[in-house]
C-alpha positions, 0 to 999 in steps of 0.5 A: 500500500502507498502511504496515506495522503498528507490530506487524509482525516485523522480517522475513519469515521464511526459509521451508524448503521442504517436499518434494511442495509446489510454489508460483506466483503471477500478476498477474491484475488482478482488482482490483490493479494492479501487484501479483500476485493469484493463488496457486496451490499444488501438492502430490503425489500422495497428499496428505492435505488437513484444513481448517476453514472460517467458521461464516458462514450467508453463506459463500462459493461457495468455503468451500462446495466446499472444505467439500464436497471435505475429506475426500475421498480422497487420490488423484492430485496436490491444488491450492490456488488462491487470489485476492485483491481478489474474495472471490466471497461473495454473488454467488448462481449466479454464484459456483458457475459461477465456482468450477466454471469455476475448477477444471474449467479448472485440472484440464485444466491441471495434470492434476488431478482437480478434486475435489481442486482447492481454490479460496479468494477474499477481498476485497470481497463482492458483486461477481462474480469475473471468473474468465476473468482466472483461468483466462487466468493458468493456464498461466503458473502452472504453467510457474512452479511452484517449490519454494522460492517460498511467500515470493511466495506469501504476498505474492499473497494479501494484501488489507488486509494491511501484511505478508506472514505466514509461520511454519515449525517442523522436528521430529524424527519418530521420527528423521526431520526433518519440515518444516512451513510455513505462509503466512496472510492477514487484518488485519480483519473478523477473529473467531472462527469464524473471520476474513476470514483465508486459512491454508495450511499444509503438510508433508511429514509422513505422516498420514491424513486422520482424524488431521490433521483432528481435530489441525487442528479442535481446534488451531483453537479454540486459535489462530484461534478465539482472536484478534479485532480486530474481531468481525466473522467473514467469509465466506469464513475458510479454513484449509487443512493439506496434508500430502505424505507426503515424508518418510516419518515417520508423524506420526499419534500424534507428540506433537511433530509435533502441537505443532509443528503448534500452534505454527505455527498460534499463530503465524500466528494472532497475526501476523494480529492484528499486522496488525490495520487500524488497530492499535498495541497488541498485547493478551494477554487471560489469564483465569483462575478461570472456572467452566469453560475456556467461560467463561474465554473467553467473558469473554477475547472479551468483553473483547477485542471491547469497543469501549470497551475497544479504544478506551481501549487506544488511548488508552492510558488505564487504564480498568480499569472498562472490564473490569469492564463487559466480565465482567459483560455477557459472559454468564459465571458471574462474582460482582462481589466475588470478581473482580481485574483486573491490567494487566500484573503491576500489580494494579489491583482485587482482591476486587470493589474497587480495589487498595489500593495501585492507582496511576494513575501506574504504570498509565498508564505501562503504557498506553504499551507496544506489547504488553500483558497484561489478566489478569482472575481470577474467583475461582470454577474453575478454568477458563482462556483466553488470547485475542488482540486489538489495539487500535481506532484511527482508523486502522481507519475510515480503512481500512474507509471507503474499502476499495471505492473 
């Protein structure tokens, strides 16, 4: 295992159980050795499932069945099963007979129909996943299933990850408490629309599949549609919400449940920039003063993607020129001589100019900070963004060059 990013929180989280939700993990040898590669998630009968998936045109045999079976109706117990160290992207005929293998072998399994098996796979691209070493581990799955093992279920979906990434909120539902847990994996090849990122997130709140799907898809654009640390998307970027039903509260037009829902979102999507391959420096881009909220953060990814921008980061070098090159290539109404740029509260240019009371020595001592704060304001709207990325080290090349071997 590489060491843990310098980001990383200082622990996994306590995650509460989540009534209707059970988890399991297994060690199939799919690339890993001595580590467990396989989770598989059961929720109860009745569940609601939303999800979002990659935007890729060479998405996987997997994000293509969950595409297909989102939606469908909430009859009878669901199933999430996931690998790690096979993405199953790229390999044609021999993707789909394996996602079918998968969930017919799993729905005899577990008593599930497979229409409501949801399969996920990341790692390597190109290689056929050998789902017989899947299917070996399914009964052991389901004689293990516990409720209270969403900890160990986080750790069996990590590829690159230096930490497990975890997130929860409990909120009040018309005087009922809701839980809501999610779990996520990703560190690179990591951008919008969406990530090499896998998300589950579940509850025992009682919402319809319309309602959950249209928070779940418009949360997305705020969070994982908002981080980057690399612009690369995947194949095979999913994220699944799974709501029980337990509680009984009815969450369809709670305005708290829907925040807590956001937030845990939020803050699955930043831990994944936390780990980003490589990184050292965690990195708010604010936008403000776009013509509209699309150009604020057209220009925040702009910013946020730009390799001489990471790089200087990295370097902890106050290159706010940098910035400048970043707005105008973005493609966004922006005027040179309206624009001002601050690192952290340090304004650095004003007015198409540099600060007259810009210094080098203030800003280069900012530099130096683990987490920082890029603000740029251009002067014509109204429109705003906050975009999230890390910096790009050597550490990243390292990472990548050997990823296959």
């Amino acid at each position: 295992m590489p060491p843990v990013s310098p980001l990383a929180p200082a622990s996994f989280p306590d995650l509460p159980k989540v009534a209707g939700v059970r988890f399991a993990t297994a060690a199939a040898g799919i690339k890993y050795k001595g580590r467990t590669d396989v989770m598989l998630a059961e929720l109860a009968e009745g569940s609601t499932i939303a999800g979002v998936y990659t935007k890729s045109a060479t998405r996987s045999a997997a994000v293509l069945d969950c595409q297909a079976k989102t939606g469908g109706a909430a009859a009878g117990k669901a199933a999430i099963l996931v690998n790690s160290g096979n993405s199953n992207a790229f390999t044609g005929r021999n993707g789909i007979a394996s996602v079918e293998a998968i969930t017919t072998a799993a729905g005899k399994a577990f008593g599930i129909d497979p229409a409501r098996i949801f399969t996920s796979s990341t790692g390597v691209i190109g290689e056929p996943l050998p789902h017989d070493r899947i299917i070996d581990k399914l009964n052991e799955l389901g004689s293990n299933l516990g409720d209270d093992s969403i900890g160990a279920a986080a750790k069996a979906i990590m590829t690159t990850d230096t930490f497990a990434k975890g997130s929860f909120a409990v909120v009040d539902v018309d005087g009922t408490p809701v839980t809501i847990a999610g779990i996520a994996k990703g560190s690179g090849m990591i951008a919008p629309d969406m990530a090499t990122m896998l998300v589950y997130i579940f509850t025992d709140a009682k919402i319809g599949h319309a309602p959950l799907q249209a928070m779940v898809s418009a949360f997305a654009d705020r969070t994982f549609n908002c981080i980057t640390v690399d612009s690369d998307t995947s194949t095979s970027d999913t994220v699944i919400v799974g709501a029980t039903g337990a509680s009984e509260a009815d969450a369809t037009n709670n305005a708290a449940f829907a925040a807590a829902l956001e937030q845990v979102m939020l803050d699955l999507a930043l831990l994944v920039v936390r780990d980003g391959e490589g990184a050292t420096k965690f990195v708010e881009v604010q936008v403000s003063g776009a013509a509209n909220d699309a150009d604020a953060k057209t220009v925040g990814l702009a910013i946020a993607n730009s390799p001489l921008v990471k790089t200087a980061i990295a370097g902890e070098d106050a290159n706010w020129g940098r910035i400048v090159m970043a707005v105008g290539k973005s493609g966004a109404v922006a005027d040179r001589d309206r624009l001002s740029i601050r690192f952290g509260d340090i304004v650095v240019a004003e007015n198409g100019w540099r600060a007259p009371n810009y210094s080098e020595d203030a800003t280069s001592a900012y530099m130096k900070q683990q987490e920082l704060v890029i603000g740029v304001d251009l002067g014509i709207g109204a429109g705003k963004a906050k975009v999230w990325t890390c910096d790009l080290t050597h550490g990243y090349i390292d990472i990548n060059a050997d990823y296959r071997s």
